[in-house]
N, C-alpha and C positions, 0 to 999 in steps of 0.2 A: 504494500500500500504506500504510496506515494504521499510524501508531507503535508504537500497542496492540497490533498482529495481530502486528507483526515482535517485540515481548517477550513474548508468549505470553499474553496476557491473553484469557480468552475461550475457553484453547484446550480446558478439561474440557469446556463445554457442547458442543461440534462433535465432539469424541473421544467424546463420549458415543454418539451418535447411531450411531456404529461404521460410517459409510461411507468405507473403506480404500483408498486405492491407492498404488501406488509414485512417486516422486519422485528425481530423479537430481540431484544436487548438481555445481551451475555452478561455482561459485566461492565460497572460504572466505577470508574478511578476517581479519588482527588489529587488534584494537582496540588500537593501540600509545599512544595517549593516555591509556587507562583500565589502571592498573596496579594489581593487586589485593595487597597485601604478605602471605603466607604465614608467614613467618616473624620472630620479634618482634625477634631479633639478627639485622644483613646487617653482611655485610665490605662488597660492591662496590653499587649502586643494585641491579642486577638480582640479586642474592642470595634467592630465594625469592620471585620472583618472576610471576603468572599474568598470562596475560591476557585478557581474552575476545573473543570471535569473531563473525562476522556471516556466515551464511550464504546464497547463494542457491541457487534451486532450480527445477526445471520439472517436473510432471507431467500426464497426461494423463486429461482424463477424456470420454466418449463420441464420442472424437476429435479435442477440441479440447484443443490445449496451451495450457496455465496457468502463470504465474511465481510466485515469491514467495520471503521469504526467510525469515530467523529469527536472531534475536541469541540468543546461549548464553553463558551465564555462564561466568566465569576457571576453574570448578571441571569444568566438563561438557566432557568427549572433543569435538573437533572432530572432525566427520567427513572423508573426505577428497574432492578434486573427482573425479569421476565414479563415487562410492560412491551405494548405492540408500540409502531412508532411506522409513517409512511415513509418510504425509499423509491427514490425517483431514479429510473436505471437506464442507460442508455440502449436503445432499439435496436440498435447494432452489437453493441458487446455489453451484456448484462453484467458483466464484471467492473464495468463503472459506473459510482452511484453518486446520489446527493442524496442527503439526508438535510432538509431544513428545518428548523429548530423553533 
């Protein structure tokens, strides 16, 4: 999986195309190294504190299962593991997806 794919880059032109299927979330990482500060006074470190997330995922497309993940920013809902979530996949090669958030 390519850097790009897992930040979303890429992911209007593929979402455009509108071919949909469902995807079931593996596992959701914290990015506990990248701390986003929320608030401009803190008492403690983690006082208004986000963090963002890295998700992975597998869905299926004409019977073959597909992985992939997707990093989400400190501000966007992490989904939870074995929550459904839409994956927009390219018509030509279902092994490239977006995942919008």
């Amino acid at each position: 999986m390519g850097i790009l794919r897992a930040l979303g880059v890429g992911s209007q032109k593929i979402a455009a195309q509108g071919n949909r299927t469902v995807g079931v979330v593996t596992s959701a990482e914290t990015c506990w190294m990248i701390k986003v500060n929320k608030s401009a006074f803190r008492v403690h470190p983690l006082d208004g504190a986000a963090f963002p997330h890295f998700i992975r995922f597998t869905y299926v497309v004409n019977g073959t299962r597909y992985t992939g993940g997707r990093f989400l920013d400190a501000f966007t809902r992490c989904p939870d593991v074995g929550e459904t979530i839409q994956v927009y996949v390219d018509g030509g090669d279902p092994a490239k997806y977006a995942v919008i958030v």
